[in-house]
Structure formats: C-alpha cells, structure tokens
C-alpha positions as CSV (number, residue, x, y, z in Angstrom):
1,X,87.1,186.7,159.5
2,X,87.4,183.0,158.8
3,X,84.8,181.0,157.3
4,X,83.6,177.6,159.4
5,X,81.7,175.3,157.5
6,X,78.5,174.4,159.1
7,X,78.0,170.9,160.0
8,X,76.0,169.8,156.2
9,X,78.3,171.4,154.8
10,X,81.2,169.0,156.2
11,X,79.0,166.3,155.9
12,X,78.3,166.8,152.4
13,X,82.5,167.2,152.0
14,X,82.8,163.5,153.7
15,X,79.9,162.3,151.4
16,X,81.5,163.3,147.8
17,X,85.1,162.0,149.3
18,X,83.6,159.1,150.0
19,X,81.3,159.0,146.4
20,X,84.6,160.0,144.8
21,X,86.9,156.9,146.5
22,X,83.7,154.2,145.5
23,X,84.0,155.1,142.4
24,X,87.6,154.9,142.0
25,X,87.4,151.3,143.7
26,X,85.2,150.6,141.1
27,X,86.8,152.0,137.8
28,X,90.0,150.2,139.9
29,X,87.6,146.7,140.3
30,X,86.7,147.0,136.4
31,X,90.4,147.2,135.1
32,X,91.6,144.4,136.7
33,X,88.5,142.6,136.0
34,X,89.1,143.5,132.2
35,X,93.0,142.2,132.9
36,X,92.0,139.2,134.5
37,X,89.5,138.3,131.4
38,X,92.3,139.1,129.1
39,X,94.8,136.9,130.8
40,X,92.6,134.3,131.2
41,X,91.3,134.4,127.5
42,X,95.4,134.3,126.6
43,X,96.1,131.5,128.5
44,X,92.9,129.7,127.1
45,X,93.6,130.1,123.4
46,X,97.5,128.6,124.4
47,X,95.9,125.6,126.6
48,X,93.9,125.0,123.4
49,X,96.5,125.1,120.9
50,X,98.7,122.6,122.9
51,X,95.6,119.8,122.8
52,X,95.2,120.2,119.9
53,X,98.6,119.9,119.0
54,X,98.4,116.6,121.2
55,X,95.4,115.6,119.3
56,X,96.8,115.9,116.0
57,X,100.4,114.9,117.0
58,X,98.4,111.4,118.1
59,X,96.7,111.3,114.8
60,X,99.6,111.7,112.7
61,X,101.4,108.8,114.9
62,X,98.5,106.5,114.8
63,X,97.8,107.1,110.7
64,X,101.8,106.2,110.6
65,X,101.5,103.1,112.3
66,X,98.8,102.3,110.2
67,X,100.5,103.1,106.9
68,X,103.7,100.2,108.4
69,X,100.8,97.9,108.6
70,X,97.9,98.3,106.0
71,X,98.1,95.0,103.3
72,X,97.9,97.2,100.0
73,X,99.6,99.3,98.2
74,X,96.5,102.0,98.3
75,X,95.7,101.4,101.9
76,X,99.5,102.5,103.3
77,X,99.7,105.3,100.9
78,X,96.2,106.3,101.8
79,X,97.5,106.4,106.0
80,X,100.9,107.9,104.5
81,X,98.9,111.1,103.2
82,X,96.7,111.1,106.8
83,X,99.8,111.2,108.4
84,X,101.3,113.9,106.6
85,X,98.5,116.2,106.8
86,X,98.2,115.3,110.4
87,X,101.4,116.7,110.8
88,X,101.0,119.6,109.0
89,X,97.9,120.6,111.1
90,X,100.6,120.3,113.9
91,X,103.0,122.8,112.1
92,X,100.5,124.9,111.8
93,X,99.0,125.5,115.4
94,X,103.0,125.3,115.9
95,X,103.4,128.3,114.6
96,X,100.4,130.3,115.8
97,X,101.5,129.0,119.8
98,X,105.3,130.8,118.9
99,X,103.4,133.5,117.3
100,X,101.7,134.0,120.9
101,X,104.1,133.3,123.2
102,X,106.3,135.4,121.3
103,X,103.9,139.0,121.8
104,X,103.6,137.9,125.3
105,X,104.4,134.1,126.6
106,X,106.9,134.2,129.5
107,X,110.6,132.6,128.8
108,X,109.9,129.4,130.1
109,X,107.4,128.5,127.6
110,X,109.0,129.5,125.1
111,X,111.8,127.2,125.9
112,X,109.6,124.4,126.4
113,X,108.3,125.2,122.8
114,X,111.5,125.3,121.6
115,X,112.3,121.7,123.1
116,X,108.7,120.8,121.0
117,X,110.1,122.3,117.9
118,X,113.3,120.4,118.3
119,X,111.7,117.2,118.9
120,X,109.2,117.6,116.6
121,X,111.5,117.9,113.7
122,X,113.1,115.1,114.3
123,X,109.4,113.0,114.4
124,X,109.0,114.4,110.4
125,X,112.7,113.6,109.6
126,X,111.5,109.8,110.6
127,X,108.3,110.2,108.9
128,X,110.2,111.4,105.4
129,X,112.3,107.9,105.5
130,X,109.3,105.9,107.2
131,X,106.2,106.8,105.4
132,X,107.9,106.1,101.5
133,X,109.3,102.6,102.9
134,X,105.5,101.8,104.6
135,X,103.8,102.6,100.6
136,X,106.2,100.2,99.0
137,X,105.0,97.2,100.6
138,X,107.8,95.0,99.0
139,X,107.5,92.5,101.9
140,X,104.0,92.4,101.7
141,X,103.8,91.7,97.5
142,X,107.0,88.8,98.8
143,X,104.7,87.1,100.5
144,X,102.0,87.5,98.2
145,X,104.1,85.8,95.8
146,X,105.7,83.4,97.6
147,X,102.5,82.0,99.2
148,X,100.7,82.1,96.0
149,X,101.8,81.6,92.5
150,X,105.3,80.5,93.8
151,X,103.3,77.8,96.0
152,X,101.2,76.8,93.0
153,X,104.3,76.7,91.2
154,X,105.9,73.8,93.3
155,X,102.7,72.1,94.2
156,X,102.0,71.3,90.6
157,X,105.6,70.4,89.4
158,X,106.0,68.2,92.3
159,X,102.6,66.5,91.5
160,X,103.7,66.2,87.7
161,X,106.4,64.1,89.0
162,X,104.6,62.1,91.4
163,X,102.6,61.1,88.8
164,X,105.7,60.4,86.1
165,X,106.6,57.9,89.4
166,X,103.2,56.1,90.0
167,X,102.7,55.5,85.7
168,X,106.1,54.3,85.6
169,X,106.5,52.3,88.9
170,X,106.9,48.7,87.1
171,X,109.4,50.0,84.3
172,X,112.9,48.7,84.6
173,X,114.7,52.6,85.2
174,X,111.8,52.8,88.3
175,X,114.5,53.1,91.0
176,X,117.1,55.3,88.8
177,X,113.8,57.3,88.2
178,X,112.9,57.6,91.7
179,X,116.1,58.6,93.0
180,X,116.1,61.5,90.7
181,X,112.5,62.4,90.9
182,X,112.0,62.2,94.4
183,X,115.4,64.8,95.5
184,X,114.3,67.1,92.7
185,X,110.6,67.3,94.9
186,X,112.1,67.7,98.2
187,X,114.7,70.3,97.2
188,X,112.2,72.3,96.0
189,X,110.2,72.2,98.6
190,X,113.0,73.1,100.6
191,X,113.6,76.3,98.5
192,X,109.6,77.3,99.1
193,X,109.9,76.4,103.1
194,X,113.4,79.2,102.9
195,X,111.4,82.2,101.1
196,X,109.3,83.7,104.1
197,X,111.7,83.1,106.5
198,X,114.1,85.7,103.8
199,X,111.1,87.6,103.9
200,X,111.4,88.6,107.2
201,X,114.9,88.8,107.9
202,X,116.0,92.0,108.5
203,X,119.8,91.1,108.6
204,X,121.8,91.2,104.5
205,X,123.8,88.6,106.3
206,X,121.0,86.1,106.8
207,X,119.6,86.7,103.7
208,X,122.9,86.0,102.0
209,X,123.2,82.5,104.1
210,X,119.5,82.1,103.2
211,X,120.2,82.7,99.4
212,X,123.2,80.3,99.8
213,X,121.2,77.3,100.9
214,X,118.5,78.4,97.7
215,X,121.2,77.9,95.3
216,X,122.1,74.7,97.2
217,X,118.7,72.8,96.6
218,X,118.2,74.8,93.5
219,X,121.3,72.7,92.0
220,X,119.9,69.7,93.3
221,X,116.4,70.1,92.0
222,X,117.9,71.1,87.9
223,X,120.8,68.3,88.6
224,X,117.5,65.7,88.9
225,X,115.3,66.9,85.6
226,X,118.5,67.0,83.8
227,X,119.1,63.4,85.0
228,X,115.3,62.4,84.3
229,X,115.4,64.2,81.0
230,X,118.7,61.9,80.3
231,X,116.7,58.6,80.7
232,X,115.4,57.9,77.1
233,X,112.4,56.6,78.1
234,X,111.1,60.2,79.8
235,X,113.0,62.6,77.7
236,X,109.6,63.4,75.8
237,X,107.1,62.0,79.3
238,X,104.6,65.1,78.8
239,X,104.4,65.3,83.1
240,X,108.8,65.3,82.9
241,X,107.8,68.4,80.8
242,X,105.0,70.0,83.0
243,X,107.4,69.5,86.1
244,X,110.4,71.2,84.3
245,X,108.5,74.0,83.1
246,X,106.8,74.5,86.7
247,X,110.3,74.6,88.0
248,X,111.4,77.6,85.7
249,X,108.3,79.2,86.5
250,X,109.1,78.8,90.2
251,X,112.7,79.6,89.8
252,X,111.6,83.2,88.0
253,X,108.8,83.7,90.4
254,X,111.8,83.1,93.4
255,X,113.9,85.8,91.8
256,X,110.9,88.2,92.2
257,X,110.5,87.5,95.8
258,X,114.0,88.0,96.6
259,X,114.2,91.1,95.3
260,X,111.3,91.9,96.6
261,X,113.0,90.8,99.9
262,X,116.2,92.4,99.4
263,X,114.2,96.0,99.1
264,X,112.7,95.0,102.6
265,X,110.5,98.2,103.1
266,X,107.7,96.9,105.4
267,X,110.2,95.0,107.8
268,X,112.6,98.7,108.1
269,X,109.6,100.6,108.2
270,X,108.3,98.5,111.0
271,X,111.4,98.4,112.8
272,X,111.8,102.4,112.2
273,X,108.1,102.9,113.6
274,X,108.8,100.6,117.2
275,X,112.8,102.2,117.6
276,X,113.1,105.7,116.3
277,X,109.5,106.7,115.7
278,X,108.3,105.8,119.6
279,X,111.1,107.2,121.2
280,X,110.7,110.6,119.1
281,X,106.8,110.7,120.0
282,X,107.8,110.5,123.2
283,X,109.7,113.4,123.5
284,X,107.3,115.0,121.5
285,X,104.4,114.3,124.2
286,X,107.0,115.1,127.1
287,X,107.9,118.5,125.4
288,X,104.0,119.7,125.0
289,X,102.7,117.9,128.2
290,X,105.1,120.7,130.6
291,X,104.0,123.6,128.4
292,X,100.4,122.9,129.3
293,X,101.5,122.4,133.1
294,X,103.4,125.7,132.4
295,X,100.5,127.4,130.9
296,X,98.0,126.3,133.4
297,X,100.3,127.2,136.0
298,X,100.7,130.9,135.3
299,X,98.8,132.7,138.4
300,X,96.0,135.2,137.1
301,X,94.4,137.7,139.8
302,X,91.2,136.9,141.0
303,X,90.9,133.6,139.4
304,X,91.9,130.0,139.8
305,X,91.5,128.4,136.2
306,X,94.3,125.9,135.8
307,X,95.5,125.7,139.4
308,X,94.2,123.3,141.7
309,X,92.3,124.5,144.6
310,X,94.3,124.8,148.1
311,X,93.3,122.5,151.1
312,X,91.0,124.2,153.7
C-alpha cells in the first residue's frame, strides 16, 4: 500500500524547500557581504598608506628645499632634521604597505612597490650628501663676509688714503703720491668687486682664474703702500698707516671667504636639490601614483569604491 501525501502535506514540503533555499540565499548574501567589507576595508587601509606616503614624501622634499635655502646655520639644520624625520615617517608606512601586500596584495603591486622602494632609496642617498652640504652654509657666511667686514675693510682704507691725498695735495711728491695712492684704491676695489662672483661659481676652474686676477691686483695694491711707505714724508702719515693696516685686515678677511668659497656647500647643495633631487622625487611620485591607480582598480563584488562609474 503506498502512502500519497495529501495536498498540505505537499504544500507544507514546497514551503520548508522554499524557507530552506531563502535562507541559504541569505547566509550566501551575508558572506559575501562580510567579503566585500573585508576587501574593501584592505584596499582602504593600502589607499591610505600610499597618501600618506605622498604626503610625507612632499614634506620631506619641501623641508629639503628649504634646508638649501634658509640664511642660517640654525634655520637649514632645523629643515635638515624635518626632512629627515619626514622621511622616516615614509619608511615607516613603507614597510607596513610591503607588510600588507605581502599577506595578501596581488603581484602587480608589489612590483610597483618595489619600483617605490628602489626609487626611494636613491631620494635618501641624495639627501645623506644634500642635507650636510645645505647646514654648512659656507656660501652663505662668504657673502656675509664679503659684503660686510671685508666691505668695511676696503671702504675705510681707501678713505684713509683719499684723505692722505686731499691733506697733501700742494706738497711737492703730490703726483708721485697720487700715482701710488690712487692704483692701490682701485685694485682693491677690484679684488672686493671679484669675491661674490667666486662666491657663486660652481666651476674649480673659474675660481682658480678668479683667484688669479686676486693675486693680480693684490700685488698692485701692496706694490703702492710699499711705494707710499718709501716716500719719507708719509712713512710715519697716521692715515698711510690706517690704510695699510685696513688692507691686511682685508687681505685676511679675503682668505676666509675664499675658503669659505672653495668648500662651496650652498651652491652644490642647490645644484644637487634642482638636478638629482627633482628627477629622484619624480620617480618617487611616478612609482606611488600607479600603485594607488592599482589599488583603486582592483574590482570588489558588489561595490564600486575606486572605480569610476560606467556610462548609461
């Protein structure tokens, strides 16, 4: 004897197969929502490490450029140490993003890290040789000196000797006295008018034909004392003394500067930041702009966050 369901019966069947498959769309539903959240919650944390490794990438740059530029000693080592820890801060998120993308980032992005990595090392290998040169400011303290002491230097000597010329304009050496006095001014001015342009030469070869043309005008302007100091009647002139002894100042004050010169640290600094440094951050930028485009890009189910939406 077979047993036929009556028609509840098969009706209550349809209603628990049905109960049974709702529920299973929705435990189904609730997975890949969880998924989806997941993913998206990945890719969020990596989109925000990258800014901020833009962020801080900027602020090291723009602390760097700032160090090459400040007036003082304090001022570019206090940009130097910004820069630095800016960088750092950039290490760092560096290596929580490989951490990531290692458990779980596709290939791609890590290759694109990689290229960062790369990059990046080479924008603190410029920094170690840019940042000391920046805090030495040797071009800076040049100019310093050479438009201020050095300057005063020259100013007074030559006005000592102006005024050994107007006191002694009616004495019977007055010509011989000019002829020495007035050489011994101009060279000297000619030495102060050659220090900034050392200053900021960048080429040892220049600075040598620079130094050359120094030593020219500097034999010029001890050739005229010695001559003035010859003449018995100045030998012992108090203002023959004040512009002699100006002159040595000067002449210890110019071997300073060109020292000072020679070292050159804001000038290679400055010329490191706008060759090597730029085309490094650059790279750098280039490197973490595509992973972001690669992050966003990476398709999650049942969401659109990073992609743009698609024409209607």
């Amino acid at each position: 004897m077979k047993f036929k369901p009556g028609k509840s019966g098969v009706l209550w069947v349809v209603a628990g197969t049905a109960a049974l498959l709702v529920l299973m769309l929705v435990a189904l539903h609730f997975q890949q929502t969880q998924d989806s959240m997941a993913q998206l919650a990945f890719k969020a944390r990596r989109v925000d490490l990258v800014g901020r490794m833009q962020l801080d990438l900027a602020s090291a740059s723009e602390a760097e450029k700032s160090a090459v530029l400040a007036v003082s000693d304090h001022a570019s080592q206090t940009f130097a140490d910004e820069a630095i820890a800016a960088s750092g801060k950039v290490e760092q998120e560096r290596r929580e993003l490989e951490g990531l993308l290692t458990a779980g980032g596709p290939q791609d992005e890590r290759e694109l890290l990689a290229q960062f990595v790369s990059a990046f090392a080479e924008f603190q290998r410029v920094d170690s040789e840019l940042l000391p040169l920046a805090a030495k400011d040797t071009n800076v303290k040049a100019y310093s000196l050479a438009f201020g002491p050095a300057a005063t230097a020259v100013k007074e000597g030559n006005a000592a000797l102006s005024r050994l010329v107007a006191a002694n304009a009616d004495s019977p050496e007055a010509k011989t006295m000019m002829l020495l006095a007035f050489p011994a001014q101009i060279s000297a001015l000619r030495i102060e008018t050659l220090l900034p342009p050392h200053i900021a030469e960048e080429s040892d070869q220049k600075m040598d034909e620079l130094e050359a043309l120094m030593a020219g005008e500097d034999t010029q302007v001890r050739k005229s004392l010695g001559g003035l100091a010859a003449l018995v009647r100045f030998s012992k002139d108090p203002d023959l003394a004040t512009a002699a002894a100006r002159y040595v100042e000067f002449s210890h004050i110019r071997t300073q500067i060109l020292a000072l010169s020679r070292e050159n640290t804001n000038v290679r600094s400055l010329s490191i930041s706008l060759n090597q440094k730029r085309k490094v951050m650059l790279a750098c930028q280039a490197a973490l702009g595509a992973l972001q485009q690669a992050i966003l890009a990476e398709p999650i189910a049942g969401t659109t966050y990073g992609a743009p939406p698609r024409p209607r």
